[in-house]
N, C-alpha and C positions, 0 to 999 in steps of 0.2 A: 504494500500500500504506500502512494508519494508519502512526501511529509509535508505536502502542500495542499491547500484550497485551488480549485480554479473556480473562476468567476468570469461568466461569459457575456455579455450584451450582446446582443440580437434580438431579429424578430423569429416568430414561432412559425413553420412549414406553415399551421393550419389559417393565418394569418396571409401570409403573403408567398407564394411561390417563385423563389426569384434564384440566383444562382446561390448567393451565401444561405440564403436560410435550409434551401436544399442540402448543401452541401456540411453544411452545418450538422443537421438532420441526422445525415449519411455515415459524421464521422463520431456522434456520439453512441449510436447506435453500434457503429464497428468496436468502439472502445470498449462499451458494456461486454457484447461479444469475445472481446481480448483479455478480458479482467483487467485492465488501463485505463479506466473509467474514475476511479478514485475518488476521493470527494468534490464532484460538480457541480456547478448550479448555475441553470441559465436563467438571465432578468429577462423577463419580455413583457408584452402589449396583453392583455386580456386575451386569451386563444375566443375567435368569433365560433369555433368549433373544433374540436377535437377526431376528426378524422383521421390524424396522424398520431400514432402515440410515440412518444417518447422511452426510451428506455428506462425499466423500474426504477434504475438505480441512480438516477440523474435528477435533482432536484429543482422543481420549476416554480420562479416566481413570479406570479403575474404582477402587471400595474395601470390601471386607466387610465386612458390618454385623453379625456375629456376634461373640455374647461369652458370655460363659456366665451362666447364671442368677442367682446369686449378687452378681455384678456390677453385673447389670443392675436388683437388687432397690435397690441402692445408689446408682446412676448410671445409672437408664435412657437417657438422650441421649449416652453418651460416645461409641458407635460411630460419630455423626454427625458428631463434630468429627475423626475419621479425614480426614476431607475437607478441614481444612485443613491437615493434617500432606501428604497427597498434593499440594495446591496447592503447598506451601512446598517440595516436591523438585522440583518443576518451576520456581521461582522462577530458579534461574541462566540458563535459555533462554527466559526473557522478555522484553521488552523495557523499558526504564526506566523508561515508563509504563504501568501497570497498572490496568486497569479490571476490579474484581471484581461482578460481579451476580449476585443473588442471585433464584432464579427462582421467585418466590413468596414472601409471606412467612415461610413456615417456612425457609428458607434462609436467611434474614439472619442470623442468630446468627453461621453458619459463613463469610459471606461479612464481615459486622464483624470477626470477630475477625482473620481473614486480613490486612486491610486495616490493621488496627493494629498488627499483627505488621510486616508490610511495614515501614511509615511508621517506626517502632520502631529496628528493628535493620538495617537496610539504607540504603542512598542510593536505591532504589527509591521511585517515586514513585503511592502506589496511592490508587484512587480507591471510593466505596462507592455503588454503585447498586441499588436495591432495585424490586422490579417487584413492584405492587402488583395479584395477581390477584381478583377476587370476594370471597370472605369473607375476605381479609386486609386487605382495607380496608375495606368495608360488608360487614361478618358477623360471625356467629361468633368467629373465627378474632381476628381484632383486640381482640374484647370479653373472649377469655380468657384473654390472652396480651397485654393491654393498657401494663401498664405495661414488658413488654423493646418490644414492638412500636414504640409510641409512641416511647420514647428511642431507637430504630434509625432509626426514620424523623428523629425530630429531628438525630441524625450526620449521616445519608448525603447524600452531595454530589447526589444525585439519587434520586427517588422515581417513577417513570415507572406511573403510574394507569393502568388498563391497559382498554380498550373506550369509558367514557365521562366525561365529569367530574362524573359521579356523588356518587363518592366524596369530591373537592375539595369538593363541595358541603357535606355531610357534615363534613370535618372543620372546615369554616369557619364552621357553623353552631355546632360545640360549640368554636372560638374558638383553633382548633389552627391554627398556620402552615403556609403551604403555600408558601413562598416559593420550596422545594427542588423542588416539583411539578412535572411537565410530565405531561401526557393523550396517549398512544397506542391507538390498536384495536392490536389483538393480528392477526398475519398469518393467515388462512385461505386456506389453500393450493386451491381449487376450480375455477381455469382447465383444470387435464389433465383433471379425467375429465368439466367437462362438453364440450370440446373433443372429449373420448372420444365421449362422446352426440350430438355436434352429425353428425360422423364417421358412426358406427353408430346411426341413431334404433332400429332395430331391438330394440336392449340396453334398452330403455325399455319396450317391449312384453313383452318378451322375462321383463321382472324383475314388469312387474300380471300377468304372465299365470302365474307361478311364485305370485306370493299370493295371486290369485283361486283357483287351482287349490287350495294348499294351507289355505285356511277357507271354502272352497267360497260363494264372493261371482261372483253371476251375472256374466256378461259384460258384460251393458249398465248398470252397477250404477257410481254412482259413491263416492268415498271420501275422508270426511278425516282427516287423520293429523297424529300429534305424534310427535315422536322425546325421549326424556328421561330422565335416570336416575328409577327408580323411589323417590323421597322424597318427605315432604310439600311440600317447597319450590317443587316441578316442576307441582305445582297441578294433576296428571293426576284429581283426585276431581273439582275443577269442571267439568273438559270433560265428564268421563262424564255426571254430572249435567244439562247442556246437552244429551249428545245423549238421555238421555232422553225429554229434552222434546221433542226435534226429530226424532226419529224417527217420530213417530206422521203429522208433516207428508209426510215422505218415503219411501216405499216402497223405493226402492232407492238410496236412501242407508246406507252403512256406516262403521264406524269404527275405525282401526285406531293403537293403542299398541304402539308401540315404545320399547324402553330397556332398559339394563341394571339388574342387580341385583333383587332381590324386596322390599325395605324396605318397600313400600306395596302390594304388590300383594294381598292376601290382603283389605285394607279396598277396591280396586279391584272385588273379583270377587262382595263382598255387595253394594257399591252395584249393579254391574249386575246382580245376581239371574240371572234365567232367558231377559234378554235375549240375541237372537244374534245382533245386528249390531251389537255392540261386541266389536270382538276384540283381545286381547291378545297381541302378537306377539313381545314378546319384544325381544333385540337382534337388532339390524338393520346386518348384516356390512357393512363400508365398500364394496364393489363392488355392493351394490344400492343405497345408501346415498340419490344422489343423481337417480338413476332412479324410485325407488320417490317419493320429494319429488314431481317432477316428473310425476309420473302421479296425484298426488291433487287434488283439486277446493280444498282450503283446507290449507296446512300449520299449526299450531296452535302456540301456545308459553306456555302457560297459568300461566307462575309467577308468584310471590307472596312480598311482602316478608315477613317474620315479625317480631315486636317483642317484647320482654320488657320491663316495665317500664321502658317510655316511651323504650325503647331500643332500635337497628334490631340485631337477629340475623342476618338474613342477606336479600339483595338480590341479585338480579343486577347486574355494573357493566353487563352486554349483553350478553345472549347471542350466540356464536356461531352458534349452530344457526339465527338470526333473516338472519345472512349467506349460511350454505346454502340456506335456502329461496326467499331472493332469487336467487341463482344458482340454484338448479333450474328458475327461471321462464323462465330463458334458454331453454331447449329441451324446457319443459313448459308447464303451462295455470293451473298452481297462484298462489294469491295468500297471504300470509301474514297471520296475524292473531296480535297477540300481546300478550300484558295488557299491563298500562299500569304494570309496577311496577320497583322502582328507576332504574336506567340505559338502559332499554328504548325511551324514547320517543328519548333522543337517537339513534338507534341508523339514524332515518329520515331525520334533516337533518346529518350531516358537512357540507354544504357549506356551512353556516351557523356552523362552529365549530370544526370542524379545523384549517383552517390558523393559528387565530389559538392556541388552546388547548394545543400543540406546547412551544410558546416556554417556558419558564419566568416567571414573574410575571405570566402574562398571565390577562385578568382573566377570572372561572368564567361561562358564560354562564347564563343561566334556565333552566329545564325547559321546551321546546317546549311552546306554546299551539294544540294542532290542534283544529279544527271537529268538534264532535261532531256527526254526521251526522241526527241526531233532536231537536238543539233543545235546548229546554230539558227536553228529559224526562227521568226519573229513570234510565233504559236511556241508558248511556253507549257510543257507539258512535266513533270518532273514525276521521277521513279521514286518515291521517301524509303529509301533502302527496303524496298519490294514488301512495306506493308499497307500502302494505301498513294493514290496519285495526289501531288499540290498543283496545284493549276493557277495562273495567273488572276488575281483580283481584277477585278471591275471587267474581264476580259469575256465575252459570252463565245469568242473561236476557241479558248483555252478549254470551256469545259465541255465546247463541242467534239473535239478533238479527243478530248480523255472519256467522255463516251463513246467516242467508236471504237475505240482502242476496247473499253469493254465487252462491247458488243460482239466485236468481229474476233478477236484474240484469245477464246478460249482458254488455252494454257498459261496467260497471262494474269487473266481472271483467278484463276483458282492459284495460282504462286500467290498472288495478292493477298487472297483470302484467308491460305494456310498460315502462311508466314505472320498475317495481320493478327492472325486469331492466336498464334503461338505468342508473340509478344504478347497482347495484351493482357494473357493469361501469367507471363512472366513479370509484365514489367507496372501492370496496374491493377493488380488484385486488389481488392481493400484492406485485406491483412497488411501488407506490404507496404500502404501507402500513410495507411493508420500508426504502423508501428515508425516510420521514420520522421511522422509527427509529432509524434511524442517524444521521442529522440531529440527533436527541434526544439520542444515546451522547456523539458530538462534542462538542457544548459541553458538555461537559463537563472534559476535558484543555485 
């Protein structure tokens, strides 16, 4: 058992579905599972429902975020530091040392100040760990909220970059210390249900034969799919734009978008006009989730860095959804293809960078140099050492291209597949990725 408390700030899965609270989710649940779980406790928002349960052994305290208008015209953020008032009553059944994380960086405010409170007025020994998801370290989120962001990261005894070193890269390029850094993937919890699938191949058939039926997609009809929130970021206009082109090649070839939210779908449904084998499907319930992956011919991941005056907006550090579709390959036919922007490319070579990127001070590796499979041509196609295709951002001939490569090449397909499936059984299992976070936590006390 540590000899430490952890204390987490976030919001709750049943609350908001986003990447950190997911992910969040994912990896308390793996700890309960690993006996590493220890004494935790996450602060959150009033769960609006309990759909998702947390693990027994993880202590949850809610807080209302209600205040009244007038208040809020004045001090829109007070109800969030609620959260450190809740932290501080649970303070006497902690233990001496105190690790507060903050699970994302909108959390950090309320996880600083906790921490300085601690330090302050107590013999309490607390510590400030900030977990650096997507745009709060390459995006948005950092650039507008930059100078508290910045000074939280420069405190915290630990900054844990969360998917790939991406973002180290980034802040070392604009001359920012990262001395406090350590690189984690984030846990994706994908062993039970394809486990589930491996069990009942049936539930595989079972889920094309539910979406064939419901957009009326012939039987012998193959399909590729992206799964994504509907924004611009998600790059779902270039893929449409690709299968335009590529449909005329393929007769029974279909295409199927999934995601949540409507932000982009209305400029979605003019690009395709009066085409009908691009379908828009919608979200895509977690029990067909990884079935429906594994029954498509290419799963797609089509997003795209954004820049504002010479400055990055928003990047993936690496998507998850890039680790599902590895794993659906385990007990389906599918290969992934996925732009080549942000943190994406490291997303294919872990074993090249992991273990040493963990450590703190350890040094930021290159962006992955993969073989563009066409040479020197202007159609950028790239081999991610034979476990899934990068294809040029914003480029809709790049992922024209790496679909026919799927379609027509056979033996390509399934190198991809195996290889894909081997790794990401090697190199992102949740044990794996769970245990070298915790590894991360420690040195830190």
């Amino acid at each position: 058992m540590p000899n430490y408390s952890v204390v987490r700030f976030g919001d709750s899965v049943n609350n908001s579905i986003n990447g950190p609270s997911v992910a969040n989710w994912n990896l308390l649940t793996k700890q309960q599972e690993l006996g590493i779980l220890g004494d935790t406790h996450l602060i959150t928002y009033t769960q609006k429902e309990k759909t998702e349960r947390y693990p027994s052994g993880l202590k949850v305290h809610e807080v209302d975020l209600k205040q009244s208008k007038e208040i809020s015209a004045r001090m829109p953020y007070q109800p969030h530091f609620k959260t450190v008032e809740k932290a501080l009553e649970i303070l006497p059944k902690l233990k001496n040392k105190v690790i507060a994380v903050a699970v994302s960086g909108r959390y950090s405010p309320q996880a600083q100040q906790f921490v300085s409170l601690v330090n302050k007025n107590t013999k309490k020994k607390a510590y400030l760990v900030v977990e650096g998801h997507g745009s709060d370290v390459c995006g948005y989120q950092l650039r507008e909220f930059e100078a508290l962001y910045r000074n939280i990261y420069k405190a915290a005894d630990l900054v844990v970059l969360q998917e790939s070193p991406i973002a180290k890269y980034y802040f070392e390029k604009e001359k920012f210390s990262t001395k406090n850094m350590a690189v984690c993937p984030t846990v994706v919890s994908w062993e039970d249900a394809i486990d589930k699938l491996k069990k009942n191949p049936g539930l595989i058939k079972d889920v094309r034969d539910k979406y064939y039926k419901s957009y009326n997609i012939p039987k012998g009809a193959e399909f590729i799919l992206t799964i994504g929130r509907f924004q611009p970021e998600k790059g779902h206009r270039y893929l449409v734009m690709a299968a335009k082109k590529i449909l005329r090649e393929y007769p029974d070839l279909y295409f199927l978008l999934g995601g949540s939210g409507d932000g982009t779908i209305s400029e979605l449904r003019r690009i395709i006009g009066d085409e009908k084998r691009i379908k828009i499907i919608g979200k895509v319930p977690f029990s067909d989730f990884y079935a429906l992956i594994a029954s498509s011919k290419a799963f797609v991941i089509p997003s795209l860095e954004i820049w504002k005056k010479n400055r990055l907006y928003f990047a993936e550090t690496g998507p998850r959804t890039l680790v599902d579709g590895l794993a659906a390959g385990i007990v389906g036919k599918n290969v992934v293809i996925a732009s080549d922007s942000g943190g994406t490319s490291f997303n294919f070579n872990l074993d090249k960078w992991l273990m040493k990127c963990f450590r703190l001070g350890s040094k930021t590796p290159k962006k992955p140099d993969y073989k563009n499979i066409f040479g020197n041509s202007r159609v950028k196609v790239y081999n991610a050492n034979n476990r899934g295709l990068l294809v040029e951002q914003k480029n809709p001939e790049s992922i024209v291209q790496a679909i026919r490569l799927i379609m027509d090449d056979n033996e390509l397909s399934k190198t991809l597949n195996q290889e894909g499936s081997r790794y990401v059984t090697e190199w992102r299992s949740s044990r794996k990725i769970a245990g070298i976070y915790d590894k991360i936590i420690k040195s830190v006390v």
